[in-house]
Each structure stands twice: as C-alpha cells, then as structure tokens.
N, C-alpha and C positions, 0 to 999 in steps of 0.2 A: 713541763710545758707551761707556758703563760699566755695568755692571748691580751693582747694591749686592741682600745678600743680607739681607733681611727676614723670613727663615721664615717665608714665606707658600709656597704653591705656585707664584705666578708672584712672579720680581723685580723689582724698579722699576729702569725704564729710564730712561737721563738722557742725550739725544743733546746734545752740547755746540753750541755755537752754530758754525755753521757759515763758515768763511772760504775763499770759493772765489774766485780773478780768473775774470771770465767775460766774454767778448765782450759789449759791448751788445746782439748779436743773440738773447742766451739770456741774459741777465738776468731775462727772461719768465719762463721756462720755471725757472729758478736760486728762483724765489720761488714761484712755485707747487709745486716739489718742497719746499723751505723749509717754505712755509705746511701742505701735508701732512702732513710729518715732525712738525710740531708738535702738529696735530691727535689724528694717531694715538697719539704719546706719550704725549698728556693720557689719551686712552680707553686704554691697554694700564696705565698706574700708580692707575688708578682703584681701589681696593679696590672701591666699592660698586655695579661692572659686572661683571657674569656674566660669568667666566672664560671663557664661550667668545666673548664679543666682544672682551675684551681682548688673546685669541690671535688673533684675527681680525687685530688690529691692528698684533699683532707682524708678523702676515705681509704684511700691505700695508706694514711700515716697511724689511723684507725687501728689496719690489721695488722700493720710493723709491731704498733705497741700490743697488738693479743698475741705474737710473735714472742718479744720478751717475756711476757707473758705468762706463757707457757697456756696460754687457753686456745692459738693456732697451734700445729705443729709446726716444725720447723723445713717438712715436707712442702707446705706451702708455702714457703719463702719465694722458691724457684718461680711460683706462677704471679706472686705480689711484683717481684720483681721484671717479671715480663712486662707484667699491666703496665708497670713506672715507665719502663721503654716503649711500648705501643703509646701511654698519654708523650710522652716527650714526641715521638715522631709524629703525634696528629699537630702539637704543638708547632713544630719547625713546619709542618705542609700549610700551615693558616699564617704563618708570617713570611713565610715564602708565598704566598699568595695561591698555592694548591689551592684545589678543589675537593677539601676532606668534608666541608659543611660546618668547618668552625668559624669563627670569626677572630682576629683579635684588637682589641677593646682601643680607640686612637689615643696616641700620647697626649 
C-alpha cells in the first residue's frame, strides 16, 4: 500500500495488486478479502464522497489487512464485509439525494 500526497485532507490510497500462495481451502476467503480491499479503495480515493465515508473505508481496509493478517479471524470477514455494503448504500442514499444525513462533497 502507498499513499501519494495530493493536498487534499485525505490521500489517495493505492493497494498494489496482491500476490499471495494460498491453499485451495482459502482461496475463498483470499478473493473475497481481495474483492473488499478493492471496493473500499475505490470509496476512500473518491474525492466527490464525504470525507466521512471515505474514512469509513479506510477503516474497514484497516481490518481487511488484520484479515490477511491473521490478527482478525477470518470469522470476521462476513461482518467487514457487511460494513462495506451498509457504507456503499449510505453512499448511493446521499447521491441519490436520500435522507441518510450524509452529504456528498460538489464536483
């Protein structure tokens, strides 16, 4: 992971592609943290998402990598990855113009 400095208040984050040997039995689990990591990336380097989802996201990229880890279980995957989907739909109701109490940031 690298963070290039933009003088913005948050940095763009750029997790490099990941190379891990993994047993067939967690290859699973290797691509759904994978797929995650990606996710949240894309929402934390977003400029035009309110800073506080983007933090949101750094902090779910946080537990992905105690995930690989091995200092999460891999039990907790399943609820990292809720969080990802619960921050994306607060995301889509604030540019959709809902009423979830986020804002997002004008172009």
């Amino acid at each position: 992971m690298s963070i290039e400095n933009n003088h913005k208040l948050l940095h763009k984050i750029s997790i490099k592609p990941l190379t891990i040997i993994v047993e067939k039995e967690q290859e699973e689990v290797y691509n759904r943290v994978k797929d995650a990591l990606s996710k949240a990336e894309r929402i934390a380097n977003d400029e035009n998402i309110d800073e506080k989802h983007r933090l949101e996201a750094l902090r779910l990229i946080g537990f992905l990598g105690q995930v690989l880890t091995g200092v999460l279980k891999v039990v907790k995957l399943d609820d990292i990855q809720e969080q990802l989907l619960e921050l994306e739909e607060k995301i889509k109701k604030s540019k959709s113009g809902g009423r979830g109490g986020y804002w997002v940031k004008p172009s």
